[in-house]
One Martini backbone bead per residue (centre of mass of N, CA, C, O) as a GRO file, in nm:
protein
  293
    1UNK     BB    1  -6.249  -4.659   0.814
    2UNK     BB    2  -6.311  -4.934   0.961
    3UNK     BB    3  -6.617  -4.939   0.929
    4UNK     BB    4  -6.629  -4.969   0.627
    5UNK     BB    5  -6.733  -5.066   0.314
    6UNK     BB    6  -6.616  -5.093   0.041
    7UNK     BB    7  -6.764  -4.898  -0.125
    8UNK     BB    8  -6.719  -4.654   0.096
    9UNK     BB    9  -6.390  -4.645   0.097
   10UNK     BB   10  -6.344  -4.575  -0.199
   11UNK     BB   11  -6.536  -4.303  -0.167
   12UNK     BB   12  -6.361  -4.190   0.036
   13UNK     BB   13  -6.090  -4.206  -0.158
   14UNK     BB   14  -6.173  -3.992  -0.365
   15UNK     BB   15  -6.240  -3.729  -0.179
   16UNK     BB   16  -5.946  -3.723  -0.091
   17UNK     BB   17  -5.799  -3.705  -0.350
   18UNK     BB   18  -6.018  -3.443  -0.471
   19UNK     BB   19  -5.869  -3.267  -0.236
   20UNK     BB   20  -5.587  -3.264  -0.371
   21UNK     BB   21  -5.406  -3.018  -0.533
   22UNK     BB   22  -5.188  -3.175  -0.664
   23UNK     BB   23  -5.461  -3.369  -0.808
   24UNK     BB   24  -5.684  -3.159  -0.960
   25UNK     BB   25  -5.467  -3.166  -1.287
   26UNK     BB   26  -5.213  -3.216  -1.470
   27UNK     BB   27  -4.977  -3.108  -1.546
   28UNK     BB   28  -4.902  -2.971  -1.825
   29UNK     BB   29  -4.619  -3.076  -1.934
   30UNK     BB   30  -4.737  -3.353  -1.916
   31UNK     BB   31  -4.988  -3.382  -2.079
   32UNK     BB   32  -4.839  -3.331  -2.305
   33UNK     BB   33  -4.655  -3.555  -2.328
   34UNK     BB   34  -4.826  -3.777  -2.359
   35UNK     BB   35  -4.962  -3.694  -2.635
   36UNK     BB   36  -4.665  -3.706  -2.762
   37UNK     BB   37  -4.650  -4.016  -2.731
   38UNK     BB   38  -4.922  -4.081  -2.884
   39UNK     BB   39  -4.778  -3.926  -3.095
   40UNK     BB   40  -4.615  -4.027  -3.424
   41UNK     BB   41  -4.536  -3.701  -3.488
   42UNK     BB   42  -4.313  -3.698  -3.319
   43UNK     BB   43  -4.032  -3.523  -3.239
   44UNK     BB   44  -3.779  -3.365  -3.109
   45UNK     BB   45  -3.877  -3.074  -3.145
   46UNK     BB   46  -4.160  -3.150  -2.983
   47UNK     BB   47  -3.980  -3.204  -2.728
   48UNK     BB   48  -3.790  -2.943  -2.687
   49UNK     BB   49  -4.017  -2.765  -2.629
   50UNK     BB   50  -4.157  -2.926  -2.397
   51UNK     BB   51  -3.953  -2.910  -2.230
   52UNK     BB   52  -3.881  -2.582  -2.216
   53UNK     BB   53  -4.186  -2.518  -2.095
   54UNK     BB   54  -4.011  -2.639  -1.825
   55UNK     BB   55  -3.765  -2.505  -1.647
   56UNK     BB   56  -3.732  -2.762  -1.375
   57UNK     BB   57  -3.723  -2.978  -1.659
   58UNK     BB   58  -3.497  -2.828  -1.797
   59UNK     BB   59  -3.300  -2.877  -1.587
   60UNK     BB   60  -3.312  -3.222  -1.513
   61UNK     BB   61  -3.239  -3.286  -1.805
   62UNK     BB   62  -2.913  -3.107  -1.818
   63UNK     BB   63  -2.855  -3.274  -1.552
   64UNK     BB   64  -2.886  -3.557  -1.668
   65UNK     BB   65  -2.667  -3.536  -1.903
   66UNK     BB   66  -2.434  -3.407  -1.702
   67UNK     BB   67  -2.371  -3.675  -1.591
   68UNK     BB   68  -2.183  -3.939  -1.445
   69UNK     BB   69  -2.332  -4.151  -1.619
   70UNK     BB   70  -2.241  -4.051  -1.890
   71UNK     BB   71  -2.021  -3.926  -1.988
   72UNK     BB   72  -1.916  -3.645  -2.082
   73UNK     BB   73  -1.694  -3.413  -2.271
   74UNK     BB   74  -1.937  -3.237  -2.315
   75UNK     BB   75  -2.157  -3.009  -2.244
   76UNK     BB   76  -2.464  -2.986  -2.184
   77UNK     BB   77  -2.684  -2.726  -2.277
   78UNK     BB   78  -2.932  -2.850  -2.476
   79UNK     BB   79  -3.250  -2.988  -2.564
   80UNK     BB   80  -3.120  -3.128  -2.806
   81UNK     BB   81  -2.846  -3.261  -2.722
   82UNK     BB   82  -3.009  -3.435  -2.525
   83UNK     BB   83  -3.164  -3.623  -2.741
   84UNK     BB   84  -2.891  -3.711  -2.870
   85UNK     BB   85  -2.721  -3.844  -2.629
   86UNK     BB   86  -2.946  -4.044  -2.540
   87UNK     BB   87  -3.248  -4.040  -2.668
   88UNK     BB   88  -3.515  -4.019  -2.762
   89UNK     BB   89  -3.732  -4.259  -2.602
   90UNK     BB   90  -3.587  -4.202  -2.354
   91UNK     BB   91  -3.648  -3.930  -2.281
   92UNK     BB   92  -3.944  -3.894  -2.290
   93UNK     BB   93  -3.975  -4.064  -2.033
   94UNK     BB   94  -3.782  -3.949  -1.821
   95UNK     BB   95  -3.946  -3.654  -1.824
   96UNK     BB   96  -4.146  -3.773  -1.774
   97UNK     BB   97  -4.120  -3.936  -1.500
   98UNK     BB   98  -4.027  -3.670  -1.353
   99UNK     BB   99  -4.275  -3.516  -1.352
  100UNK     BB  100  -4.439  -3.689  -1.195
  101UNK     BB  101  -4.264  -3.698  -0.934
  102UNK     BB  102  -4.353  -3.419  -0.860
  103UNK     BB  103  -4.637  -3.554  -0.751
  104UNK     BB  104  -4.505  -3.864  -0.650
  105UNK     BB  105  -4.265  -3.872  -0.476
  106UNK     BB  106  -4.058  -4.112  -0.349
  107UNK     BB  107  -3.967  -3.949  -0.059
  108UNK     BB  108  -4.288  -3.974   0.041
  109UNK     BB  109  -4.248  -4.285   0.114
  110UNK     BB  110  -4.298  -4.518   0.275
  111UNK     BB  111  -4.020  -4.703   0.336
  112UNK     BB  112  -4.191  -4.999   0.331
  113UNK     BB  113  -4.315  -4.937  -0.004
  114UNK     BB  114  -4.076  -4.848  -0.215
  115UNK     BB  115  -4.049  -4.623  -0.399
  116UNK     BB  116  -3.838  -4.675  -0.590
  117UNK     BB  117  -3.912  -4.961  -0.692
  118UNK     BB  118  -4.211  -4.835  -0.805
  119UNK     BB  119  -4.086  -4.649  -1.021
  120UNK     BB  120  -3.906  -4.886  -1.173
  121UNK     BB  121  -4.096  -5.061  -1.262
  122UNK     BB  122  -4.288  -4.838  -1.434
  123UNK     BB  123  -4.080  -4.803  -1.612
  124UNK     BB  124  -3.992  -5.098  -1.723
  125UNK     BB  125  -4.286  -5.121  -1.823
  126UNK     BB  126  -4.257  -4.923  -2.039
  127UNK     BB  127  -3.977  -5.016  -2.183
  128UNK     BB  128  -4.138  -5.292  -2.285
  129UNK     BB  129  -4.332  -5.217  -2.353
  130UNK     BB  130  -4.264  -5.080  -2.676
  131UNK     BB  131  -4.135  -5.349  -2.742
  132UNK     BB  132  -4.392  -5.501  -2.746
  133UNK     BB  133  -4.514  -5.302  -2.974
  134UNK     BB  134  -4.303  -5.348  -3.206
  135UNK     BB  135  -4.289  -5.609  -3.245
  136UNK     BB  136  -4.609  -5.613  -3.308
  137UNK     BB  137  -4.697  -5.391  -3.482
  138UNK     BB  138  -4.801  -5.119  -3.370
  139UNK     BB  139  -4.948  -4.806  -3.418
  140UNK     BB  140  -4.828  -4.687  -3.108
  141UNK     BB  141  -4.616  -4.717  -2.902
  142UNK     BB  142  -4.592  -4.442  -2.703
  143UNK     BB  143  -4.846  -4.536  -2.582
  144UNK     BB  144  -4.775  -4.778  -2.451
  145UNK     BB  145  -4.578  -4.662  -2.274
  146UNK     BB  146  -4.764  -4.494  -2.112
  147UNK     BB  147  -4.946  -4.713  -2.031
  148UNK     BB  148  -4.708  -4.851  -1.846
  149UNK     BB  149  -4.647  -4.597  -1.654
  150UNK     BB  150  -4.952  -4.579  -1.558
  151UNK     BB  151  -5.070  -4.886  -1.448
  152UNK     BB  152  -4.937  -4.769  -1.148
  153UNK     BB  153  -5.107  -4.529  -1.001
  154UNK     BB  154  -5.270  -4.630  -0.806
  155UNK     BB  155  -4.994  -4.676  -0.617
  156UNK     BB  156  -4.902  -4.373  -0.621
  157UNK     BB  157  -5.164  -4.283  -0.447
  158UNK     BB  158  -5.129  -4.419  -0.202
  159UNK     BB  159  -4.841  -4.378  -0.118
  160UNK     BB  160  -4.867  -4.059  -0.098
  161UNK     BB  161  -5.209  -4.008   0.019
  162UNK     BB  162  -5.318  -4.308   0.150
  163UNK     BB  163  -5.107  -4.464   0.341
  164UNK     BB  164  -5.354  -4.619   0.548
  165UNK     BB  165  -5.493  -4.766   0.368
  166UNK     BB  166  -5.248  -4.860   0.301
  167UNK     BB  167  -5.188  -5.074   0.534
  168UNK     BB  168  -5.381  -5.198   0.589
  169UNK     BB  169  -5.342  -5.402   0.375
  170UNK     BB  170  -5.056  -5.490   0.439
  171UNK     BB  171  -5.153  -5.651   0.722
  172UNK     BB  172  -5.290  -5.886   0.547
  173UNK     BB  173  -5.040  -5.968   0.412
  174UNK     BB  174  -4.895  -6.037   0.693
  175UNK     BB  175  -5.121  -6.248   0.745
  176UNK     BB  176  -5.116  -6.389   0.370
  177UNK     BB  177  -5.255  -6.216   0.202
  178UNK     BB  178  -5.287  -6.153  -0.097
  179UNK     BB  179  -5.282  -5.836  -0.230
  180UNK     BB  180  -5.536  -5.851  -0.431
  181UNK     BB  181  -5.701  -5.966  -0.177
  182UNK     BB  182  -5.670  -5.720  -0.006
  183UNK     BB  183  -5.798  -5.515  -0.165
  184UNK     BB  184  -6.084  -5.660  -0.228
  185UNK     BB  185  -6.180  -5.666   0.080
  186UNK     BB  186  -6.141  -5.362   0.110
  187UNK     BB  187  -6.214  -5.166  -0.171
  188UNK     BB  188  -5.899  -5.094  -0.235
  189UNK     BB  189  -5.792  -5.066  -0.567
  190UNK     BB  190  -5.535  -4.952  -0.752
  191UNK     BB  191  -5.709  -4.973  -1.010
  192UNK     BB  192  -5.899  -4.782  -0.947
  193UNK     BB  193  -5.819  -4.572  -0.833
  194UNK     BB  194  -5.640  -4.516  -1.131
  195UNK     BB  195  -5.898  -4.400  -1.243
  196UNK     BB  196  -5.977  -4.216  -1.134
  197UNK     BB  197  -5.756  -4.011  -1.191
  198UNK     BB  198  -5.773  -4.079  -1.506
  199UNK     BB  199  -6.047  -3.894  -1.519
  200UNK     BB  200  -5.996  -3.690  -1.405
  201UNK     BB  201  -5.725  -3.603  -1.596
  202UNK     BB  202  -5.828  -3.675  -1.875
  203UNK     BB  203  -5.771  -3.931  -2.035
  204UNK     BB  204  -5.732  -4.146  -2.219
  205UNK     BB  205  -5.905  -4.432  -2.251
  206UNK     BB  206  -5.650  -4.616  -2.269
  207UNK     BB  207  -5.547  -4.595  -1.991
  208UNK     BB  208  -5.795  -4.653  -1.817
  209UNK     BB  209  -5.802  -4.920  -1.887
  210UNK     BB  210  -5.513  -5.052  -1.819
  211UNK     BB  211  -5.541  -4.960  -1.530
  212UNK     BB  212  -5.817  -5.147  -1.492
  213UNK     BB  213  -5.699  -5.454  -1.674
  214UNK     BB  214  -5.368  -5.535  -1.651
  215UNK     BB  215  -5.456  -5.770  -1.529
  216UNK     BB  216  -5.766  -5.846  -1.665
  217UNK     BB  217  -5.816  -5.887  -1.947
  218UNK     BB  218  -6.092  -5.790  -2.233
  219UNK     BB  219  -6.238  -5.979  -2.431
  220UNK     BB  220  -6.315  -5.743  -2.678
  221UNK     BB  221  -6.267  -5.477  -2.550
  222UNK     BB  222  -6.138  -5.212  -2.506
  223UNK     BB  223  -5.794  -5.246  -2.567
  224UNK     BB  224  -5.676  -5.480  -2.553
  225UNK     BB  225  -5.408  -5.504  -2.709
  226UNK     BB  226  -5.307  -5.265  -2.473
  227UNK     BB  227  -5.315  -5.441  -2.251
  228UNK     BB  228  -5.156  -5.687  -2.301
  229UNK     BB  229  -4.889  -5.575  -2.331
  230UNK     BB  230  -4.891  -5.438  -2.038
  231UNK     BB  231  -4.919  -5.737  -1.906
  232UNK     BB  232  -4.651  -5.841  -2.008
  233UNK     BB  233  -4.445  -5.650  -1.929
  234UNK     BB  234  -4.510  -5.684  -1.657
  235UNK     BB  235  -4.447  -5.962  -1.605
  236UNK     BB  236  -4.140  -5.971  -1.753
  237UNK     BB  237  -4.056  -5.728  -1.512
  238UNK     BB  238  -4.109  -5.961  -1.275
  239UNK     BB  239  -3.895  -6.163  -1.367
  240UNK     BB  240  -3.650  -5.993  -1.403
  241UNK     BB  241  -3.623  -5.768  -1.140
  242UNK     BB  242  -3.783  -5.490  -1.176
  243UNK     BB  243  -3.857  -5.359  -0.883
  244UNK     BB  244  -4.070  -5.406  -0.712
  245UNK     BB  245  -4.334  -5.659  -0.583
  246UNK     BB  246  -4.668  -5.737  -0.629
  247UNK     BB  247  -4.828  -6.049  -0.590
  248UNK     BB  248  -5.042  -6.195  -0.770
  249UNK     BB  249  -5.183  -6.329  -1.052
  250UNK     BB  250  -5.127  -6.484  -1.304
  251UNK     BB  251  -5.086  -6.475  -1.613
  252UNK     BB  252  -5.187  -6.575  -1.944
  253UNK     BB  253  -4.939  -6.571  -2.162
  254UNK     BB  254  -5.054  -6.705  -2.401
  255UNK     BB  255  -5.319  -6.538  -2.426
  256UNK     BB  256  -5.143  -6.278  -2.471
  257UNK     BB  257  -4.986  -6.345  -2.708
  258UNK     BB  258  -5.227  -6.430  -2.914
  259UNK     BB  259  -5.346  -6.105  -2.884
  260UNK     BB  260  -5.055  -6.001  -3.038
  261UNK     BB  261  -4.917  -6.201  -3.243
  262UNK     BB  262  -4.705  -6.362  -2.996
  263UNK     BB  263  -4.385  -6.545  -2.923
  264UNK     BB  264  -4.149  -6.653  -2.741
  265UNK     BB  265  -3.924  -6.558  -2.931
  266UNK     BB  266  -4.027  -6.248  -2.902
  267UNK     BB  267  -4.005  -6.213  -2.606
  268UNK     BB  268  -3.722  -6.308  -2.542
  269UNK     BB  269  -3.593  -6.065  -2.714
  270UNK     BB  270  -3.722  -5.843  -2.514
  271UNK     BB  271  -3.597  -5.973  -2.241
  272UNK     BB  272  -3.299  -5.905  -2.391
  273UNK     BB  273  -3.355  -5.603  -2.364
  274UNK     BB  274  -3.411  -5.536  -2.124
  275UNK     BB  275  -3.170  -5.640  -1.964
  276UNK     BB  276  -2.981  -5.438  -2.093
  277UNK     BB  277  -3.116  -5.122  -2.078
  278UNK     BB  278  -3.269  -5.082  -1.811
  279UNK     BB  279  -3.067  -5.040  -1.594
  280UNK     BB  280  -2.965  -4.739  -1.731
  281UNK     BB  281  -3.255  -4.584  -1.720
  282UNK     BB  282  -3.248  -4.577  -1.410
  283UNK     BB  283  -2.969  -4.485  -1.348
  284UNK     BB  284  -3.067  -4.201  -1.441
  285UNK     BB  285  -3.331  -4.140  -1.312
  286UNK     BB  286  -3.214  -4.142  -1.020
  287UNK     BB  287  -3.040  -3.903  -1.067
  288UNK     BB  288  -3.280  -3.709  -1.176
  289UNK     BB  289  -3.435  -3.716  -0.877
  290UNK     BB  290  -3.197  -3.729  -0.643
  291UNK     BB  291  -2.935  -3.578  -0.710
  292UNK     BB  292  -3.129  -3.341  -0.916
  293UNK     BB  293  -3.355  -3.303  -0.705
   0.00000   0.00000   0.00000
């Protein structure tokens, strides 16, 4: 493909992926977990409904609370008990992330693109987002945190199904060319990229949107404000250094603050609530992705 232009390498990345067996549907278990995490009224009993439903995942959910990160004194046996164990909110997380790892695997990137630190990225730009979606008293967290998970998709397409693609782009990179601007050249963003296959899965617009404008959120746009969060908790959880970094563009942190209604003082508290909880959350999962899977 090297000698296609930027719009025609897209379009080939496109039919490529959109070949893949793998990638033609977003598993069941997970598109509901999203579902659920969207919706204010889930509760307990309808995350154990939803991981018992898929027994592969309540299995790893069930091993992961009874690793030794937890140091459980009695075996934790039902996942309703793994939710009061762990905590509502971590478990959902975990257990998409867990889910997804099953499409994206981290074990099958190559070495050179740190898969375990872009999935690590992604879960802490997630319970941050989440974080700053309380702190701003919007009216659904559990999207936000959603939304957070999924804006780097488009870079675990890459890496798992056409990472020749990433190869180019990283060649510039090596060249001194900055990620966002070698991606650009090639036409072959991770941002668009990850809009493909989330319009493929037909996800509510809202994540599509975060996908697409994450680095740049539109004023006046659709979502910005939830745009707006999940790029904020992005910029603070490389400043915090959890998981990989593509360095791009810094974003305008002050004009993404007046956007969401919060000031220095707010972001402060939540990037002291990350850099405490967020360790935990990381090596729970490395243990069920890696340990238990």
């Amino acid at each position: 493909m090297s000698d296609l232009s930027p719009e025609e390498r897209l379009a080939e990345v496109r039919r490529r992926v959109f070949r893949i067996d793998r990638l033609s549907s977003m598993p069941q278990v997970v598109f509901r977990l999203v579902e659920a995490m969207g919706d204010s009224r889930t509760d307990a009993a309808a995350l154990e409904r939803i991981i018992e439903s898929d027994q592969a995942l309540a299995s790893k959910v069930l091993s992961l609370a009874n690793s030794a990160f937890y140091g459980f004194a009695q075996q934790v046996t039902t996942i309703r008990r793994a939710v009061v164990a762990i905590g509502f909110d971590e478990l959902q997380l975990l257990a998409l992330g867990t889910g997804l790892a099953d499409v994206f695997d981290p074990r099958s990137i190559p070495e050179r693109f740190d898969g375990q630190g872009l999935w690590t990225h992604c879960l802490a730009v997630s319970w941050t987002a989440r974080a700053l979606a309380v702190q701003a008293g919007h009216r659904a967290p559990g999207e936000i945190q959603m939304a957070g998970l999924l804006h780097d998709l488009g870079k675990l397409v890459m890496a798992t199904h056409v990472a020749d693609e990433l190869e180019r782009i990283w060649q510039l990179v090596d060249q001194g060319l900055p990620h966002h601007d070698a991606e650009s050249r090639l036409g072959v963003t991770h941002t668009a990229v990850g809009r493909l296959l989330a319009a493929k899965w037909m996800l509510p617009e809202v994540h599509l949107t975060v996908i697409h404008k994450h680095h740049r959120p539109t004023p006046n746009g659709p979502h910005y404000e939830a745009t707006c969060l999940v790029a904020l908790a992005n910029d603070l959880t490389k400043e915090l250094g959890f998981g990989s970094v593509w360095r791009g563009g810094d974003p305008d942190r002050a004009a993404l603050l007046g956007a969401v209604n919060l000031d220095l003082e707010a972001l402060n508290i939540v990037a002291d609530r990350s850099a405490q909880a967020i360790p935990d959350l990381l090596d729970g999962w490395r243990q069920a992705v890696f340990d238990g899977g």
